[in-house]
N, C-alpha and C positions, 0 to 999 in steps of 0.2 A: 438210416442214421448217417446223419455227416460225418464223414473221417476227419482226423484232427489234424490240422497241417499246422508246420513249425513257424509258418510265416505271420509276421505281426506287423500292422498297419496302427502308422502311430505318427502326430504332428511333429511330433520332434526325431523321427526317424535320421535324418539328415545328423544331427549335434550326433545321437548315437555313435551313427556311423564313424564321422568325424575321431569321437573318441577312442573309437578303437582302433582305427590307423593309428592314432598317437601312441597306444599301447605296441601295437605291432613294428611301429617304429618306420618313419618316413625318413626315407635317406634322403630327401632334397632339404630336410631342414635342418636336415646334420649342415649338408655346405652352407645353408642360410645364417643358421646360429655362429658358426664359424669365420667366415667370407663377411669384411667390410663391402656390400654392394656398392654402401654409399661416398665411398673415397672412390670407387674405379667409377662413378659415374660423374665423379668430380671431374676426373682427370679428361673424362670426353667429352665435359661441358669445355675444358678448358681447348678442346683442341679441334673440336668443332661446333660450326653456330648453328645453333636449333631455335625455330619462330619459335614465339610466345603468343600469336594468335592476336597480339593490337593493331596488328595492322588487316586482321581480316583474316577469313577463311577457318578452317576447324586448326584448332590449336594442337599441338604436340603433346602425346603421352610421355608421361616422365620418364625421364634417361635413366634411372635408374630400374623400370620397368622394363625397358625396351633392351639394357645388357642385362637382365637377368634374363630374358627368351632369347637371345641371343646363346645364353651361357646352356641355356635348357636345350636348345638348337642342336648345340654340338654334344654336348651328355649323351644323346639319342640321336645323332647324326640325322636329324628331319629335315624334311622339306619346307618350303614357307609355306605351303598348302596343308600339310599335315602337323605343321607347327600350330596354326590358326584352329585347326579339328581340335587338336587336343588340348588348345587353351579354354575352348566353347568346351570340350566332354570329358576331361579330367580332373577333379577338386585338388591332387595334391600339386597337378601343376601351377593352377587356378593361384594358390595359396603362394606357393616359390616365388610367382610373378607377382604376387601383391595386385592381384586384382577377384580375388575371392568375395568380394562384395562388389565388385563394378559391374554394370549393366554392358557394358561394351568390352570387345577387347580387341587389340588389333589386329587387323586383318593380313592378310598374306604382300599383299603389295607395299600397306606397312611396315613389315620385317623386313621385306627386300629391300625397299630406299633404306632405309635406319642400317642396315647393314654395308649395302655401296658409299653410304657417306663414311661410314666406320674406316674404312679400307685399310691398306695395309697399316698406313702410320697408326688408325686408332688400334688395331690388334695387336702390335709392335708394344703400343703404350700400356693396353690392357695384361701382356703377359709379362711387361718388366713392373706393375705396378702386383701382379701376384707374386713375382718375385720379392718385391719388396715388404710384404707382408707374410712372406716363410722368413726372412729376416727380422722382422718384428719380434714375432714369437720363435727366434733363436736358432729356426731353423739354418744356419749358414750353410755353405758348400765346404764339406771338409771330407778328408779321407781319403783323395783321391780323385778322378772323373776316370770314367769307361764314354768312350767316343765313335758311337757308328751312326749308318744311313739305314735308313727304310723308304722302301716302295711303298708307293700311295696310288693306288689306283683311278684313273678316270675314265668316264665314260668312253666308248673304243667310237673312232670317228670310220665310217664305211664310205671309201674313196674308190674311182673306177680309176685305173692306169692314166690318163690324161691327167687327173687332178694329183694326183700323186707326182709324176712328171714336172708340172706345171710347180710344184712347192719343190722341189729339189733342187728348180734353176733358182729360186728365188722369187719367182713370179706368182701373184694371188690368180686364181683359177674364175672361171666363168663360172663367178656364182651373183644371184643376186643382194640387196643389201641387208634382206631377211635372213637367208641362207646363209650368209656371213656369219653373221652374229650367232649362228648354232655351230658355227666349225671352231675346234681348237687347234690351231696349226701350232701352239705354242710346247702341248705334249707330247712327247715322245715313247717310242720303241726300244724296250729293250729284253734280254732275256737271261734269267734266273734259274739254275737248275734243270733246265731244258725246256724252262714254261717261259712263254712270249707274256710282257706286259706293255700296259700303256699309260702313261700318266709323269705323274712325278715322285722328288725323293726328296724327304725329309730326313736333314742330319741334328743330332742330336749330343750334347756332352750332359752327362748325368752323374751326380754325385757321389760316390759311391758310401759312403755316412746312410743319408736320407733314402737318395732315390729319384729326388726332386731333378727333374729336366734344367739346369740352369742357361744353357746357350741356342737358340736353333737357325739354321740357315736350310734351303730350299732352294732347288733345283727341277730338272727336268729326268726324267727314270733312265734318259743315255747318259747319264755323267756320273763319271769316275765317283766311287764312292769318297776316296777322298779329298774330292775338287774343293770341300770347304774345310776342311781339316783346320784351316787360318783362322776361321771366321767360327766356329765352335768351338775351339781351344781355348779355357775357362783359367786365366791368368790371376781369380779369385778366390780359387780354390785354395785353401790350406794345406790341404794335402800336395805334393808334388810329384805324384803317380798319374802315369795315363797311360790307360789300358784302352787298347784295338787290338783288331781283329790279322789275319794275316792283308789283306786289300789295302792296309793304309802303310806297310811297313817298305821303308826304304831310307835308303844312307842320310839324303838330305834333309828328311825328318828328325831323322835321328839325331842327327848334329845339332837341329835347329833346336828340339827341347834339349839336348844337353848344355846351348848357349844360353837357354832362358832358365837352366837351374831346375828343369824336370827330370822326373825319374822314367825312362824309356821301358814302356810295361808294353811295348806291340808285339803281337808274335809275329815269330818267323817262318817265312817259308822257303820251301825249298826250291834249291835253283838249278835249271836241267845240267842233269851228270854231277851235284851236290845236294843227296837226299841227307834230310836234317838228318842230328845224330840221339843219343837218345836224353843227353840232357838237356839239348834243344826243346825235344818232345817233352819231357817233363815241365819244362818249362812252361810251355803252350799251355799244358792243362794246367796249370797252376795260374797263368791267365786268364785264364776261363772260367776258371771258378768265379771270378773278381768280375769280369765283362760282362758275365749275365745276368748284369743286374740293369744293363743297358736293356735289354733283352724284355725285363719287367715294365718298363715304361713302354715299349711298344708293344706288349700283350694287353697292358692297364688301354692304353688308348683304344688297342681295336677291341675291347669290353666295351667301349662306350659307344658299341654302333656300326662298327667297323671303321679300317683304315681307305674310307673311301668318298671323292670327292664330284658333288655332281655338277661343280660349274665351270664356266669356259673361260680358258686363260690364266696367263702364269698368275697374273696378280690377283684374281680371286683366289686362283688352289692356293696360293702364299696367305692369306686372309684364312681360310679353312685350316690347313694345318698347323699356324701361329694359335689359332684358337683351342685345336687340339690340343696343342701342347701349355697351355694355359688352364685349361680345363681339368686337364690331368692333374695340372699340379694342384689346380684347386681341392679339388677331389682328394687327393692324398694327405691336402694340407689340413681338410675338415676331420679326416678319419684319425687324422692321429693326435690332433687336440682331441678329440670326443670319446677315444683311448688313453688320454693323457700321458702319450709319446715324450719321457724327457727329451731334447732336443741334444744334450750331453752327457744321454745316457751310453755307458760302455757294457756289449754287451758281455757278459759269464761265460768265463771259457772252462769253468771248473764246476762238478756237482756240488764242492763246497763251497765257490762264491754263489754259485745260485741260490743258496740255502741262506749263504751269508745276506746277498739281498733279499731275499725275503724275508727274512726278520728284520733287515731294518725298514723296510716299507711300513 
């Protein structure tokens, strides 16, 4: 007697299937339903020229095709080689890209050009154009900004004493123009807790309302955390709080948001033979409460793959972690329309207003 096995073989196995992801719930099409693709593929028709294939040769996949694997790229921090796999062996990617019915899909060298043309300005453009669609749906910056850096890891470069020597004077090293193009002399060394890194540093000014990333500036992992402090400092915000960490606190800051009308939320630290005292310390943790929401965007980013970048040079790692921080927002921006996050909701600080909104919901 044949034993009954639970497997069924059936022409429409596929739709099935289909249908029950829908049930189960695909999170790429929460950001699909969400995410205007088609205004951020405007914006890099507008800022870059792509053939139309009249003059010859194979024509361009649609821009709007090519940032959505772009956006799938950095979700899942791939490869162009393992981007391409997973467009050919995944249907839910399949579908995100809009090419669930296409007989082709782009290839890995594909992604890469589409991406080097992208470059910094189009990443630049694509994360103030997500910005401007958490402003759409009301998302503003308000409440405040929390203001720090994070290390971005890159690949570690394995240099003998001569090549090292040789970038120190300022001189490029006896390599050839292959080997070139695999060396990053642009990222640096630095160390953290008593662990050595290598790469770069993403700074960051975050809402403290939302959550949403509104400002980012990029560096190299030896620079002062707060060497961009200028250049992240969110003059949009409603709110007039900024909160940092002890690394960005000093007099001249201080003064300068007092000149601009902010509220000096940095803590303090102590200064040798002047240990803080204890409403100092209270202080701090009461900062902190508020700062680590900074904290949440850089946990949300390295959920999406980690905080880690595999190409060479400052202006790509600036291209990679601009995306990051576009991505996230996108990501945040889908979840809470598809939660239907009021944008000006205040949250219940009382068991009886939480009860009070909930009756009036």
């Amino acid at each position: 007697m044949t034993p009954r096995s639970a497997l069924k073989f059936d022409l429409f196995a596929e739709a099935s299937r289909q249908h029950k992801r829908d049930e189960v719930g695909d999170p790429l099409q929460v950001i699909a339903r969400h995410i205007d693709f088609g205004a951020l593929a405007g914006l890099v028709d507008a800022l870059i020229e792509r053939g139309d294939g009249r003059k010859g040769g194979r024509p361009a996949y649609p821009t709007e095709v090519m940032v959505r694997i772009l956006v799938l790229k950095r979700l899942y921090n791939l490869s162009d080689e393992q981007m391409e796999y997973q467009l050919l062996d995944r249907a839910s990617y399949q579908r995100f890209c809009l090419l669930q019915d296409a007989m082709n899909v782009p290839d890995c060298n594909t992604i890469w050009r589409f991406g080097e043309r992208l470059g910094v300005d189009g990443a630049t453009v694509l994360f103030q154009a997500v910005d401007a669609q958490l402003h759409r749906h009301g998302y503003m910056a308000r409440g405040g900004q929390a203001i720090d850096a994070t290390l971005v890891p890159a690949l570690r470069q394995r240099l003998d004493r001569q090549e090292r020597e040789a970038l120190a004077e300022g001189r490029t090293p006896d390599w050839s123009e292959a080997e070139r193009r695999q060396r990053d002399v642009d990222a640096t060394h630095t160390k953290k807790h008593g662990k050595s890194y290598f790469g770069y540093k993403l700074s960051v000014s975050v809402d403290l309302k939302h959550g949403f990333i509104r400002r980012i500036a990029t560096g190299t992992a030896s620079e002062h955390d707060g060497h961009h402090f200028d250049e992240v400092l969110d003059m949009h915000n409603t709110g007039r709080s900024v909160h940092t960490d002890k690394a960005y606190a000093s007099r001249q800051r201080r003064q300068m948001l007092q000149v601009l009308g902010f509220v000096d939320a940095m803590q303090r630290r102590a200064q040798p033979g002047q240990p803080l005292s204890e409403c100092q310390k209270r202080r701090n943790q009461r900062i902190a409460s508020k700062r680590a929401r900074v904290e949440h965007a850089f946990a949300g980013i390295r959920h999406m793959g980690g905080k880690f970048v595999r190409t060479i040079g400052q202006a790509r790692a600036t291209v990679a972690m601009t995306m990051m921080a576009a991505c996230y927002n996108m990501k945040r921006l889908a979840s809470f329309l598809e939660r239907g996050v009021d944008a000006f909701f205040k949250p219940a600080t009382t068991k009886a207003q939480v009860r009070l909104q909930t009756a009036k919901a």
